[in-house]
N, C-alpha and C positions, 0 to 999 in steps of 0.2 A: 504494500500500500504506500501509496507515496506520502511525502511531508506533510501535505496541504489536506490530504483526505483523513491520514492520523491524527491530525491536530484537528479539527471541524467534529469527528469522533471522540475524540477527549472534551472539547467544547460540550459537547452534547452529552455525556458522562455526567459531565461536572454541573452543569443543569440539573440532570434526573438527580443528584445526588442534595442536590440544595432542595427540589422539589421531597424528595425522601427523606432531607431532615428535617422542613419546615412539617411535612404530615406526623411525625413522630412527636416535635413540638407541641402542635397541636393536641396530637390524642394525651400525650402529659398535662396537659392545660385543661384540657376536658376532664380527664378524670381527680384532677387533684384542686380542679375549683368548684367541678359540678359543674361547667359550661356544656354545652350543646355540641357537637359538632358540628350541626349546618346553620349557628349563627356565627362562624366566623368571617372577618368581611374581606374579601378576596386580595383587599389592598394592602392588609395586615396594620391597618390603623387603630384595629382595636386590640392588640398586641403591645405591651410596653418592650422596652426594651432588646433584647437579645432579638424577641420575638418579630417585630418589628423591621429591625434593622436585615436579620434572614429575609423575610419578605420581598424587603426593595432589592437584595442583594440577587434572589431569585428571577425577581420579574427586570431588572435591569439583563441578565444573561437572556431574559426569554424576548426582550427590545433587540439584541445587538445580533443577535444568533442567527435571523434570517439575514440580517447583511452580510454577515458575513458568511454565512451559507452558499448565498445565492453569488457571489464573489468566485469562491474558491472552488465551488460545483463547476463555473461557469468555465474556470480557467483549466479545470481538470478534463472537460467534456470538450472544450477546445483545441485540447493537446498544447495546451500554454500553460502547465502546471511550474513550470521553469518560470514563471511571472511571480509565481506562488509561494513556492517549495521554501524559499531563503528562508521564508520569516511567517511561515504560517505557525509555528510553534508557537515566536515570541507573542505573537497577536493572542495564541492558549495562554501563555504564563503572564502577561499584564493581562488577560481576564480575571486570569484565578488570583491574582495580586489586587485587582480590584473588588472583587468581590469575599476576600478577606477583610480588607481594609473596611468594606461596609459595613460587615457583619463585625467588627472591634470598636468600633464608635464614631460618635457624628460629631465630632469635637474639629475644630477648624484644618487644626495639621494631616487630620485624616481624607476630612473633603479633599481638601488642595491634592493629598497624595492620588484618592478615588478618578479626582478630575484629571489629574498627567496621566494615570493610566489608562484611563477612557480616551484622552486625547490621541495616546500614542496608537492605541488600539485601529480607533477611527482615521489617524493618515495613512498607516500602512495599509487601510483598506480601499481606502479611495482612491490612493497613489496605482493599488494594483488593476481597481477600476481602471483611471485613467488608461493607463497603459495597455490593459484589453482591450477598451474602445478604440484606442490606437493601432493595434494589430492588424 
């Protein structure tokens, strides 16, 4: 399997794996406060802390996943995975670097940190855009 299809697969791992911590969260929180499970609210607003923060953590990878999905499928299906291949990993580990950061706290040196890794995330992806559309 090439770089860019390994990496898009661990991306998507590490999704299911936030999605299966935030549900285990939850059933802890249901059964140790007496909440419901189907009143929890999709956005995790009604969640404090840890709880909370997994949420956005989650649904931020479920925002960036089809970009970069649709990116790296596009360059593989292409036979332009050499557009790809260099830095598809690092686009996986500044995810998963961002979405630790989330889930540690919303304290300002965290955002700033969240927000470089999101930045870096999103030019190496649009950069590979551009350059497909070039092809």
């Amino acid at each position: 399997m090439s770089p860019t299809l390994s990496a898009l697969v661990a991306f998507s791992v590490w999704t299911g794996l936030l999605v299966f911590g935030l549900a285990n969260l939850r059933i802890f929180i249901a059964r140790s406060q007496g909440k419901e499970l189907n009143t929890f609210r999709p956005d995790g607003t009604d969640l404090e802390g840890l709880g909370n923060r997994w949420t956005r953590a989650h649904l931020n990878c479920l925002e960036f996943l089809p970009i970069f999905g649709v990116v790296a499928l596009s360059a593989v299906a292409s036979g332009n995975a050499a557009v790809t291949d260099g830095l598809a990993w690092l686009v996986f580990y500044l995810r998963l670097g961002q979405s630790v950061a989330h889930m540690a706290s919303t304290s300002m040196p965290f955002v700033l940190i969240r927000a470089m890794l999101f930045v870096g995330q999103l030019l190496i992806v649009l950069n590979w855009a551009r350059q497909l559309l070039m092809s």
